[in-house]
C-alpha distance (Angstrom), angle and dihedral (degrees) to the residues before:
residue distance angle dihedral
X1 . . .
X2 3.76 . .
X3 3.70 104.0 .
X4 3.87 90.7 -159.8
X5 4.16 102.2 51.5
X6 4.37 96.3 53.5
X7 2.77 140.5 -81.3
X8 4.10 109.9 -71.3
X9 4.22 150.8 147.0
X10 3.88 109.1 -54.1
X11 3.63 104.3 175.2
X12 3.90 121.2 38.6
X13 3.73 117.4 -169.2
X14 4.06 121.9 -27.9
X15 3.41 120.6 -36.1
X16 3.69 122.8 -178.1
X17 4.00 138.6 -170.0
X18 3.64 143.8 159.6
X19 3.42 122.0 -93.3
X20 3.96 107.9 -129.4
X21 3.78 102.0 -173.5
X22 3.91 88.0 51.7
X23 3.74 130.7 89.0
X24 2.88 134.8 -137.2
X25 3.96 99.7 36.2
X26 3.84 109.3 -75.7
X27 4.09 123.3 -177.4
X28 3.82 106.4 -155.7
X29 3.85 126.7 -162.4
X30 3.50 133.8 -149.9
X31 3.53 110.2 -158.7
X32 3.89 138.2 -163.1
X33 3.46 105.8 -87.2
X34 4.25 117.4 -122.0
X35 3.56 123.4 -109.2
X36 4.05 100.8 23.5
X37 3.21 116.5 158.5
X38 4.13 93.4 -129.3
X39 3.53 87.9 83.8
X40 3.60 100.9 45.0
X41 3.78 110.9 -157.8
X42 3.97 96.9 -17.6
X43 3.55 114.0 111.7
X44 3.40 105.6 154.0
X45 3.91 86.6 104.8
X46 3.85 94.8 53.1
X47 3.22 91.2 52.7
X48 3.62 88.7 41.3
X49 3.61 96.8 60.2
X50 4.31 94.1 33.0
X51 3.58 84.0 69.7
X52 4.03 98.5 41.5
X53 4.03 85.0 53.1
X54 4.24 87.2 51.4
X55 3.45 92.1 53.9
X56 3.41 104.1 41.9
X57 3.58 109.4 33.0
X58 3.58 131.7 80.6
X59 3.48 97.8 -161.8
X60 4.09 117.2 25.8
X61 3.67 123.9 176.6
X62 3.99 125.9 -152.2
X63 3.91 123.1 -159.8
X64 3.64 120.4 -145.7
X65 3.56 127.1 174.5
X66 4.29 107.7 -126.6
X67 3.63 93.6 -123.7
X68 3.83 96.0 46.0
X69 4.23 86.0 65.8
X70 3.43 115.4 106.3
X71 4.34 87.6 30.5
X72 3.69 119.6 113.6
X73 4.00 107.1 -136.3
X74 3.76 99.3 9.3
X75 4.05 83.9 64.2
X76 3.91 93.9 41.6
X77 3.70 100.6 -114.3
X78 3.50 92.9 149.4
X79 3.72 95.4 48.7
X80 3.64 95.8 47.2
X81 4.13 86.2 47.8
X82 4.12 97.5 60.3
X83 3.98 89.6 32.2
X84 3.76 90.1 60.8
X85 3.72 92.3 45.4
X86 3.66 97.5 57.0
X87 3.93 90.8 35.8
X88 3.72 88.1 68.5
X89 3.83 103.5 42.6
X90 4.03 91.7 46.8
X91 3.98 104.2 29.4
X92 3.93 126.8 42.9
X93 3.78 124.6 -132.5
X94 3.72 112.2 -47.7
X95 3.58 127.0 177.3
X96 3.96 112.1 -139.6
X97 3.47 131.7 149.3
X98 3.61 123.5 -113.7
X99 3.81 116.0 -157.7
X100 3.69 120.6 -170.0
X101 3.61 108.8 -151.8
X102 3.98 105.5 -152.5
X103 4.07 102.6 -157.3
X104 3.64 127.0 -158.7
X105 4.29 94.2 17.1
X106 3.93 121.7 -149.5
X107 3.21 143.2 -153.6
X108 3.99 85.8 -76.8
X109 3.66 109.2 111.4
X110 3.97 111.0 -102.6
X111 3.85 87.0 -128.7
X112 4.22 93.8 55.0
X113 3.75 84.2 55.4
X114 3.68 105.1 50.3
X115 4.13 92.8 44.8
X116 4.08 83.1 51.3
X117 4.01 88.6 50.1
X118 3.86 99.5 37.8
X119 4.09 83.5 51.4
X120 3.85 93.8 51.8
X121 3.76 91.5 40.6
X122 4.24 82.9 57.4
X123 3.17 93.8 47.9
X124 3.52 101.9 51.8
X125 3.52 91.0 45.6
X126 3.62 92.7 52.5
X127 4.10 96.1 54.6
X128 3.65 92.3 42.9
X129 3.96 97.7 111.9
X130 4.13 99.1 -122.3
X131 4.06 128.1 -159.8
X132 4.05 115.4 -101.8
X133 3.57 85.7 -97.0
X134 3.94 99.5 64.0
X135 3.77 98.0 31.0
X136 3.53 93.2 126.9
X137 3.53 107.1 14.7
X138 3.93 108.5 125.4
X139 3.88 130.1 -125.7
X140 3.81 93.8 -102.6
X141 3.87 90.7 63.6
X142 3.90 86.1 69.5
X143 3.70 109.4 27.5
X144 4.06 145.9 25.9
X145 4.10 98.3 -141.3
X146 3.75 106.4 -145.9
X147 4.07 119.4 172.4
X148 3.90 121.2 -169.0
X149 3.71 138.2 172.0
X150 4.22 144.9 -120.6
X151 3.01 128.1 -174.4
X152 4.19 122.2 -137.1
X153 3.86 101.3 -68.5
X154 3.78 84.3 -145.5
X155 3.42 111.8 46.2
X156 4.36 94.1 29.8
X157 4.11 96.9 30.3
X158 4.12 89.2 158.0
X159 3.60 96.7 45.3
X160 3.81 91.0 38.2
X161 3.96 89.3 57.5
X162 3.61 92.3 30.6
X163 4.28 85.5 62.4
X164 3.50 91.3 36.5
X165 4.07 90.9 52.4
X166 4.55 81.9 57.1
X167 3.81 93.7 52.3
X168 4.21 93.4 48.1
X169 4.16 81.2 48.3
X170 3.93 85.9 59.6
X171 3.58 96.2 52.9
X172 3.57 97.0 41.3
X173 3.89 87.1 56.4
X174 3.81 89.0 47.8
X175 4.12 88.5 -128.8
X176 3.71 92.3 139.6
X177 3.75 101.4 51.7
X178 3.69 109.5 114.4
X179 4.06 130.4 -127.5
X180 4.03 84.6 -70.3
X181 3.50 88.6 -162.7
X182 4.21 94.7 149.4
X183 3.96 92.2 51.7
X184 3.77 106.0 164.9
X185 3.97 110.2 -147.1
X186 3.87 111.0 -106.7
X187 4.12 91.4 -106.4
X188 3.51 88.1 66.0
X189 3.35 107.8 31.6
X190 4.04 89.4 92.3
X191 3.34 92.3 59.4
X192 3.94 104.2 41.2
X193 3.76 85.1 55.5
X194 3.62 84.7 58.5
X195 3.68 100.3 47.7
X196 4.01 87.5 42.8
X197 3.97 82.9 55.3
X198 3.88 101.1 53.6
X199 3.81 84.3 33.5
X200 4.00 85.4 66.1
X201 3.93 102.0 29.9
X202 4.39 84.6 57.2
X203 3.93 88.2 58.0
X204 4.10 107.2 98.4
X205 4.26 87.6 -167.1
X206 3.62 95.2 74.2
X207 4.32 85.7 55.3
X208 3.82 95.9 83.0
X209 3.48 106.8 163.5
X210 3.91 121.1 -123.5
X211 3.61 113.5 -112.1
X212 3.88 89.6 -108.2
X213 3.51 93.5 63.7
X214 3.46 90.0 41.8
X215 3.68 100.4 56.3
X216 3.93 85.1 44.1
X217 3.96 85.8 54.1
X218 3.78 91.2 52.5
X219 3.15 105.0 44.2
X220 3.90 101.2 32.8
X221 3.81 85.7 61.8
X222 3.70 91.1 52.5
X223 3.19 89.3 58.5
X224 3.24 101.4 51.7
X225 3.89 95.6 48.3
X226 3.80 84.3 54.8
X227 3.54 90.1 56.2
X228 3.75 96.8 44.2
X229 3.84 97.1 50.2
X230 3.63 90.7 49.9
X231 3.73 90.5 51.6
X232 3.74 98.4 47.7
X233 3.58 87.9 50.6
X234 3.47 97.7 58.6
X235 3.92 116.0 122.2
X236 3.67 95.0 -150.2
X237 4.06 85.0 70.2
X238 3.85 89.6 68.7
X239 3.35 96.2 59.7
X240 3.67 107.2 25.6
X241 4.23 100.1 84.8
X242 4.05 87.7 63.2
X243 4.13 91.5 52.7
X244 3.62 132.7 76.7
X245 3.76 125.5 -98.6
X246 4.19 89.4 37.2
X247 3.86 90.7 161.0
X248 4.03 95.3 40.7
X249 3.93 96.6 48.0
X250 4.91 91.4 41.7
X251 3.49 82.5 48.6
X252 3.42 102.6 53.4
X253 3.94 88.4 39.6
X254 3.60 90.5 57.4
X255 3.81 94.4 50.9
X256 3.51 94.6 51.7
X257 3.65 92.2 46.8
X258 3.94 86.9 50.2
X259 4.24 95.7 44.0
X260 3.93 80.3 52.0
X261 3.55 95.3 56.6
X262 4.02 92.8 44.7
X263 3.34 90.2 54.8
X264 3.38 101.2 57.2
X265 3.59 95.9 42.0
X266 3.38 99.6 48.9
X267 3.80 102.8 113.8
X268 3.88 96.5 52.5
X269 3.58 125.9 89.0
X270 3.21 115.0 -65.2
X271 3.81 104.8 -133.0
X272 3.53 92.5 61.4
X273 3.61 94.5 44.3
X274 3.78 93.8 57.0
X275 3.94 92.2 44.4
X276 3.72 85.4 49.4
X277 3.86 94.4 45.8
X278 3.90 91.4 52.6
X279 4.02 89.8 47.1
X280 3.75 88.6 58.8
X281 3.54 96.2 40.6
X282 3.31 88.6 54.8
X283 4.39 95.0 46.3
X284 3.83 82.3 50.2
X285 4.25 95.4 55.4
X286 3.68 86.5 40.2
X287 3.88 94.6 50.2
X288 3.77 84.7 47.7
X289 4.17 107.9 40.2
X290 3.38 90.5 85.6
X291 4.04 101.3 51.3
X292 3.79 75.4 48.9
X293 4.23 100.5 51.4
X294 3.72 85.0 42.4
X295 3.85 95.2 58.9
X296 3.39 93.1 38.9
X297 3.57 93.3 47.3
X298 4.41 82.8 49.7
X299 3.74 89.7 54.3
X300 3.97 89.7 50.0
X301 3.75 91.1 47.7
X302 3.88 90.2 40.2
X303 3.59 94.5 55.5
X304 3.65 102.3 38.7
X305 3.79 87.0 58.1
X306 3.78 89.7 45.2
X307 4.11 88.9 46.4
X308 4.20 82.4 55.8
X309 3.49 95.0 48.9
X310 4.15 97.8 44.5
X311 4.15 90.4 37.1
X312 3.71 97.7 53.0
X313 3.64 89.3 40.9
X314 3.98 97.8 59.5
X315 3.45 97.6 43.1
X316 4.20 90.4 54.7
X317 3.78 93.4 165.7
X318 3.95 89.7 -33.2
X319 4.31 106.9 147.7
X320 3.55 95.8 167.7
X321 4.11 122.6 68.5
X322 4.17 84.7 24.3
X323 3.76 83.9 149.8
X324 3.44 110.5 43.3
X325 3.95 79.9 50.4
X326 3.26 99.0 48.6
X327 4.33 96.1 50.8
X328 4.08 91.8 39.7
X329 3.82 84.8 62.0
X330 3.54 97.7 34.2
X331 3.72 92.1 61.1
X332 3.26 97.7 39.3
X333 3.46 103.5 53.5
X334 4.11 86.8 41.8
X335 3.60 85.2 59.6
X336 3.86 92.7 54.9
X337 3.74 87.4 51.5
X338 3.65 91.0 57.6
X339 3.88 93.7 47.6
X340 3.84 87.8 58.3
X341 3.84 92.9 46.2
X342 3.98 88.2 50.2
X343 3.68 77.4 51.5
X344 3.95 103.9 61.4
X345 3.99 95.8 28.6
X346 3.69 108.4 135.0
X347 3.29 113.7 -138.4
X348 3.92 102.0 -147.1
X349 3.37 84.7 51.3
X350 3.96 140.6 85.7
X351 4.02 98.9 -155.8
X352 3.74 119.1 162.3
X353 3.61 112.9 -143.1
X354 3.90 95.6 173.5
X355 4.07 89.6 98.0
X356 4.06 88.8 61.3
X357 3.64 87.4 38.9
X358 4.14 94.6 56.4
X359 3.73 85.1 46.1
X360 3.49 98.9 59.7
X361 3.88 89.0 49.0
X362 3.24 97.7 49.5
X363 4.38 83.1 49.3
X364 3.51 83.7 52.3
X365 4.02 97.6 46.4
X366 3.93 92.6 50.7
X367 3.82 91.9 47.4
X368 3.76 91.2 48.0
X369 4.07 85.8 45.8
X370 3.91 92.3 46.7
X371 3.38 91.9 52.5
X372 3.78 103.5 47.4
X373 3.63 83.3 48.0
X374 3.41 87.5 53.7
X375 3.62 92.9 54.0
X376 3.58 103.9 41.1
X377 3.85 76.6 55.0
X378 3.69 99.8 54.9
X379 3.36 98.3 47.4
X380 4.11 106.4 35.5
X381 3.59 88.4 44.6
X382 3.61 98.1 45.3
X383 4.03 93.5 45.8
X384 4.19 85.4 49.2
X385 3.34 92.3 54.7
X386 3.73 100.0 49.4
X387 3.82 78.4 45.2
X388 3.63 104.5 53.9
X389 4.07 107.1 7.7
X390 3.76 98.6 75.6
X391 3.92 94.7 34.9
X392 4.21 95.6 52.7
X393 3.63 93.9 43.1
X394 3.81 89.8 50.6
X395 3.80 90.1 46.8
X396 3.85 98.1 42.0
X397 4.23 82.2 50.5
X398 3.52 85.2 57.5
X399 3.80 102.5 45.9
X400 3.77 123.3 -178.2
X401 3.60 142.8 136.6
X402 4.31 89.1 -74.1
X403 4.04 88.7 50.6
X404 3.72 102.8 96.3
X405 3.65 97.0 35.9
X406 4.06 90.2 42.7
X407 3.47 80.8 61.6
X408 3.70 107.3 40.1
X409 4.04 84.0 54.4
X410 3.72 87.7 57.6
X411 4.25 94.6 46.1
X412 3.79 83.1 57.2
X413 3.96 92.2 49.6
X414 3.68 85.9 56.4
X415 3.49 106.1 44.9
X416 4.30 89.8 46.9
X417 3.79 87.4 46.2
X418 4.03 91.0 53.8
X419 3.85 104.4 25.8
X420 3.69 111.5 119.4
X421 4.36 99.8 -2.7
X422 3.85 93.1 94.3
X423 4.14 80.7 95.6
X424 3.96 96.2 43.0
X425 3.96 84.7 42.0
X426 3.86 99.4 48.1
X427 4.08 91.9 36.2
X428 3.92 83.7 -136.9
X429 3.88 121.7 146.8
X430 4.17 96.6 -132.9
X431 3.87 130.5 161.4
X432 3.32 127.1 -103.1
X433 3.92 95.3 -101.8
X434 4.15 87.9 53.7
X435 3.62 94.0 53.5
X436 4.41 88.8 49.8
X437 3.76 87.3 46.8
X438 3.98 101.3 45.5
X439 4.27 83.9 42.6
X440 3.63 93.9 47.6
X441 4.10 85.2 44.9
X442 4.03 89.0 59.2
X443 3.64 97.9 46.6
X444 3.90 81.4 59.8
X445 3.22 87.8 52.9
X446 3.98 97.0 46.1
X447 3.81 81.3 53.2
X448 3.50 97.3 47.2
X449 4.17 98.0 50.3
X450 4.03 80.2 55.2
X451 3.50 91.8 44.6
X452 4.20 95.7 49.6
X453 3.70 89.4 40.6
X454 3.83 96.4 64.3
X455 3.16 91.6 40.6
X456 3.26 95.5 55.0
X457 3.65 95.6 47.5
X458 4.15 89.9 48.7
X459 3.88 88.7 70.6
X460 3.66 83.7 57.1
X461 3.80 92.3 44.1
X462 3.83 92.5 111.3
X463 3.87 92.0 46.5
X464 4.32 87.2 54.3
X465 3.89 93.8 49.7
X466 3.76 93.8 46.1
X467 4.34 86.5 55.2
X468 3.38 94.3 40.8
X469 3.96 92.4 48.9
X470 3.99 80.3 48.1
X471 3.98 97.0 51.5
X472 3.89 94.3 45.1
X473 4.05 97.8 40.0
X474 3.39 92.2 37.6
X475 3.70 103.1 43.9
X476 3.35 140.7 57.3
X477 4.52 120.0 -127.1
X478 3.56 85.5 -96.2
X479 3.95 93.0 50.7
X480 4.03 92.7 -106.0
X481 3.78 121.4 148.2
X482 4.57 107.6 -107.9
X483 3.80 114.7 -116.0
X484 4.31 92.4 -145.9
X485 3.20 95.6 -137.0
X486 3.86 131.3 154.6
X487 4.44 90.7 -86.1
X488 4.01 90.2 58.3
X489 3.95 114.7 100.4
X490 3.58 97.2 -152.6
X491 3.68 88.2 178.5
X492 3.70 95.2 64.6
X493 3.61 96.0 36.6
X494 4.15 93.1 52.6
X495 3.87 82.7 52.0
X496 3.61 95.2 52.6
X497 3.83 90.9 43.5
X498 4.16 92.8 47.6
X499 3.86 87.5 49.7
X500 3.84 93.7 50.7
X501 3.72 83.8 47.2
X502 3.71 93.9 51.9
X503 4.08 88.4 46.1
X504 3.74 79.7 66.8
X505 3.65 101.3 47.5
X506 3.81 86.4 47.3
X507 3.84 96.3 53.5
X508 3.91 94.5 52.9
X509 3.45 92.1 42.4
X510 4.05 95.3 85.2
X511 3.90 132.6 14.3
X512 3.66 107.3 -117.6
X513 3.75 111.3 -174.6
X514 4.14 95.5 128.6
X515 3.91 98.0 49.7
X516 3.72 138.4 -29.5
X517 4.09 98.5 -129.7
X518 3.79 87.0 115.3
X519 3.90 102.1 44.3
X520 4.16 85.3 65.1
X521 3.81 96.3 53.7
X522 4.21 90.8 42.2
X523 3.49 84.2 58.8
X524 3.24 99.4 46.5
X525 3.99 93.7 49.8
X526 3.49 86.5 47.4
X527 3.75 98.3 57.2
X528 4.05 93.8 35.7
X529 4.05 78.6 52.8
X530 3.09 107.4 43.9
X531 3.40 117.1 18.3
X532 3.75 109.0 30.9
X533 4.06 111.3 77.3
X534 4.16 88.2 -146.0
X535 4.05 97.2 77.3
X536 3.37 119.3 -174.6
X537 4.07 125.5 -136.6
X538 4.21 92.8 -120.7
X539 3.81 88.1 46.0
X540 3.47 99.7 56.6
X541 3.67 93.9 32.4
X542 4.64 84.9 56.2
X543 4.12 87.3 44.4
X544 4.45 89.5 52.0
X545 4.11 81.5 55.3
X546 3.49 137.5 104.2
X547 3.77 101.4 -145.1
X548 3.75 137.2 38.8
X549 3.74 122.1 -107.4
X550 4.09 104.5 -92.3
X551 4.16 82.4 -10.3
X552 4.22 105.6 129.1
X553 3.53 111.1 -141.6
X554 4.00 97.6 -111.5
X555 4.06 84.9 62.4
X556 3.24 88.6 53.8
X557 4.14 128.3 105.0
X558 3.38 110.3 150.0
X559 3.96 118.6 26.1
X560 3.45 118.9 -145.6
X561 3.84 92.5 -107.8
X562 3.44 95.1 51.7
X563 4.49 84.5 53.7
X564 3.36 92.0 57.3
X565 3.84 91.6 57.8
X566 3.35 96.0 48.6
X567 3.59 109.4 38.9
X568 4.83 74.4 58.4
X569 3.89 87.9 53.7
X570 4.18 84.9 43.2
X571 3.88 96.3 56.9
X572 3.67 89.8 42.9
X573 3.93 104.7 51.0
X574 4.03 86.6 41.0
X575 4.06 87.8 48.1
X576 3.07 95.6 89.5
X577 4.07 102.0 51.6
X578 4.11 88.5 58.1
X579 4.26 92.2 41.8
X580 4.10 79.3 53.1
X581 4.07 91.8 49.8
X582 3.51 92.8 46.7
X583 4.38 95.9 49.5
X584 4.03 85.3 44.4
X585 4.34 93.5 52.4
X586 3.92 85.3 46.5
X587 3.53 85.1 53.3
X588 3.71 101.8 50.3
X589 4.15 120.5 99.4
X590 3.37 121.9 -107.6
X591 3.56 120.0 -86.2
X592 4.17 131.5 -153.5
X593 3.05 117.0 -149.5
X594 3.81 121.8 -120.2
X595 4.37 90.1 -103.5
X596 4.04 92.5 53.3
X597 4.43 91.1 46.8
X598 4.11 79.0 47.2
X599 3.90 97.8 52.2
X600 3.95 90.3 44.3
X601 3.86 95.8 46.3
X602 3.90 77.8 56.1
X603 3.48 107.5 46.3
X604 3.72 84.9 39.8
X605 3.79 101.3 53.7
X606 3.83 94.5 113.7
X607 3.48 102.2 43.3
X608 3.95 87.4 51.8
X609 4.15 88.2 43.6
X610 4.19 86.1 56.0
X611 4.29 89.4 39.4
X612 4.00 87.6 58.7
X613 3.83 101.2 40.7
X614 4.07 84.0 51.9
X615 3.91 109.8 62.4
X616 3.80 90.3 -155.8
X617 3.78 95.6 57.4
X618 3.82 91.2 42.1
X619 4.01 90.6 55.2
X620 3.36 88.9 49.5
X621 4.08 89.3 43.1
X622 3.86 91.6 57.9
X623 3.82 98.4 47.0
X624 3.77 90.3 53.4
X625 3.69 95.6 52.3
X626 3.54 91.4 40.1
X627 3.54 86.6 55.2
X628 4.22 94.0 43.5
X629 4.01 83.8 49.9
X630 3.96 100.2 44.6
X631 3.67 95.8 44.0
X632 4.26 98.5 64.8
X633 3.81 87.0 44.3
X634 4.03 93.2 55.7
X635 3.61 92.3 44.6
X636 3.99 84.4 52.7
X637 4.27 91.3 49.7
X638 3.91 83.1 43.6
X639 3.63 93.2 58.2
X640 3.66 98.0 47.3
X641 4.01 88.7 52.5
């Protein structure tokens, strides 16, 4: 207010005090003046606190200079225009008083004035856009328009006090108050003001920029669209992710691209040319991330595959040391990986690459994994099936009552021999829990040799009977060829052979590697079937079956049904053999036993006596028994032929 120092800001903010010539109680404020030059070409505050005063005050008083009516800034049109807008979306109707202080009067007549003002103040009030609510609610719902006069305080100081002396009369009388129909009680008028405040401050209309800012908003973001076009259109970014030095060569692409843009937009303001440089920073990583997850993504693949290739290549058949192998290249291939991510790092930038990087571990891990499972594989199973392969098959060849546990015995060999080594085999550090899975893996697989072996040999059942009804028919206990001759019960020894047959038939029939309860009573409802003549109803009604009695159906090899059938096609391939037996002991010569040639030597004794004593008789003697003697032996030769 000191005339001699300039003219400058006398009010900053809101400042309020209580009136103490005034009655009733009355609060005035003093508020920041519009249009200082303090603030430059902000005016969100002014506008800001205009709005505050409208809504709070009953009573608010606007200077304007005389020769600034009839102007369009100067006499804060504008202002008045976007605070009336937001007044009557975020405030209801409010009667206050607005008084328009005219300062320094001329010789215009007061009443020419106050028609020009009360015309502008219509008009602005009706082009302010208004909600649906107050679309045709008039001026006079919201404010009392008064307009006074001053004259120039120094040129008219009597008058000017003199006028000034009238208004402070008005107030004092309370005739300016308004309707004051949303009076807020004293003990909460503190913190209404405070909710009207943040109320106002929340509202993005009232931040119109200044035209400085923007022009620099404009034209800063023409700028940087130039400078992004021209760098997404650069060739070199086609070829760059397949060279060396990706991260070195984007980054320096994005810096000049950036100094580019700061030169150019160096003389606008410089908040919006730092937002704007961030935004394009930002358009430029964004337009580039992906060259950047694909190459890194290339490296991962690219290493992996190398990783394969080095991995399988320095074990080469090695078991032992798997895990010292297996981290040495681990790490050092990880390490390459990291050499090629240091590699494309950008340095503008902030990129994790630790997602890529647990990826190709965890490739790595599951082909190291797959591969000692592999191996464990290769070798236990291949050292169990030398083990057990040849051994069952011979033993389910030779069926008998011992087959099944024979062979159990041997699965149990196996599985002590291999339980717990696949560690000490492999040379891999593993956890407890791996070493119980990969044992309980092989014992399946013990199981499973057994299981494909008989199997295997039941589709051959028929083939097995017919040999075995060969080697006991056929054969003698100490594996001699029979001479059919008149002794030989071939009766009793094609019964023998058909039950050994059926002994075979009965062990293939079910897999018994948990217990051989149910191999006893097949074979006993295989011989009651099929061998005994006296059948019984419930055996014949078990054999036309397709399952065994308390037999599950993955046990199972040969259903009942399906024994039946073949023990038919048995008796008639082996037919034959016991038809050819039978022609060849009807065949044979008669032969005495040893008693009958003793009683006839006996009786005989003379008539051999006289045969010797004559020479004729004795030749004749001699060729007979050389006949009696030659004859069995030729029929024996014969046979054999």
């Amino acid at each position: 207010m000191d005339a001699f120092r300039g003219r400058s800001q006398t009010t900053k903010g809101i400042w309020v005090a209580k009136c103490p010539t005034i009655h009733p109680f009355t609060l005035v404020m003093d508020m920041e003046g519009t249009d200082g030059k303090e603030r430059g070409e902000d005016t969100a505050f002014e506008k800001q606190t205009t709005l505050f005063a409208l809504a709070v005050a009953d009573v608010v008083l606007i200077n304007i200079w005389c020769h600034d009516i009839g102007r369009e800034h100067a006499s804060n049109k504008p202002l008045l225009n976007t605070v009336f807008q937001v007044m009557m979306r975020l405030f209801g109707p409010r009667k206050t008083t607005l008084i328009f202080v005219i300062r320094d009067k001329t010789k215009t007549p007061l009443e020419n004035l106050e028609s020009e003002l009360r015309n502008d103040i219509q008009k602005i009030w009706a082009s302010a856009p208004k909600p649906e609510a107050h679309k045709e609610t008039p001026l006079s719902e919201f404010f009392n328009v008064e307009v006074v006069a001053l004259s120039n305080y120094e040129e008219k100081e009597d008058a000017f006090k003199a006028e000034v002396a009238g208004m402070r009369q008005k107030f004092i009388h309370n005739e300016l108050a308004g309707d004051r129909q949303a009076v807020v009680p004293a003990s909460g008028f503190s913190l209404s003001l405070q909710e009207i405040w943040e109320k106002i401050k929340k509202n993005r209309d009232l931040d119109i920029p200044s035209i400085k800012v923007l022009v620099a908003t404009v034209r800063c973001e023409e700028i940087a669209n130039e400078k992004y076009s021209a760098f997404a259109a650069n060739e070199e970014l086609k070829v760059i992710s397949v060279h060396p030095g990706f991260g070195k060569k984007l980054s320096s692409m994005i810096y000049t691209c950036i100094s580019g843009y700061d030169e150019e937009a160096t003389y606008y303001d410089e908040g919006v040319k730092s937002v704007k440089r961030k935004q394009l920073e930002e358009k430029l990583l964004q337009f580039v991330q992906p060259k950047f997850q694909d190459l890194l993504e290339l490296k991962r693949s690219f290493t992996l595959d190398k990783f394969k290739e080095a991995f399988d290549k320095d074990l080469d058949g090695v078991i032992k040391g798997f895990s010292v192998t297996a981290r040495n290249s681990t790490e050092s291939f990880m390490a390459q990986f990291d050499e090629g991510c240091a590699d494309a790092v950008i340095k503008q930038a902030n990129w994790d690459t630790s997602k890529v990087r647990d990826k190709l571990r965890r490739d790595i891990e599951a082909h190291v994994a797959s591969v000692h499972a592999d191996k464990i594989k290769n070798h236990c199973e291949a050292k169990l099936r030398e083990l057990l392969s040849g051994p069952v098959e011979a033993l389910l060849k030779q069926a008998n009552n011992m087959t099944w546990p024979t062979i159990r015995r041997r699965l149990r060999e196996a599985e002590s021999a291999f339980s717990g080594s696949a560690a000490a085999i492999s040379g891999f550090e593993m956890d407890e829990q791996t070493k119980a899975k990969i044992d309980a893996n092989l014992e399946k697989y013990v199981r499973r040799i057994v299981e494909d072996k008989a199997k295997e040999e039941a589709r051959r059942v028929l083939k097995h009977m017919e040999e075995r009804f060969k080697t006991k028919f056929s054969y003698d206990s100490n594996s001699i060829p029979r001479v059919w001759n008149r002794r030989e019960n071939i009766g009793a020894i094609a019964r023998t052979a058909h039950s050994s047959s059926l002994e075979v038939l009965s062990v293939m029939a079910v897999i018994r590697l948990d217990g051989d309860d149910d191999g006893h009573k097949i074979q006993a409802t295989l011989n009651s079937a099929l061998l005994d003549k006296d059948m019984s109803t419930t055996t014949n009604d078990l054999l036309a079956s397709n399952t065994w009695e308390e037999v599950p159906s993955s046990k199972t090899l040969i259903i009942p049904l399906k024994c039946k059938e073949l023990w038919e096609e048995f008796k008639e391939n082996t037919k034959d053999i016991v038809s050819k037996a039978i022609a060849e002991q009807a065949n044979a010569p008669l032969q005495l036993p040893p008693w009958v040639i003793g009683c006839l030597i006996f009786v005989g004794y003379n008539a051999i006596t006289r045969l010797i004593r004559n020479p004729l008789y004795l030749g004749v003697g001699v060729i007979l028994v050389a006949f009696l003697l030659v004859t069995p032996l030729w029929c024996w030769f014969a046979s054999l032929w």
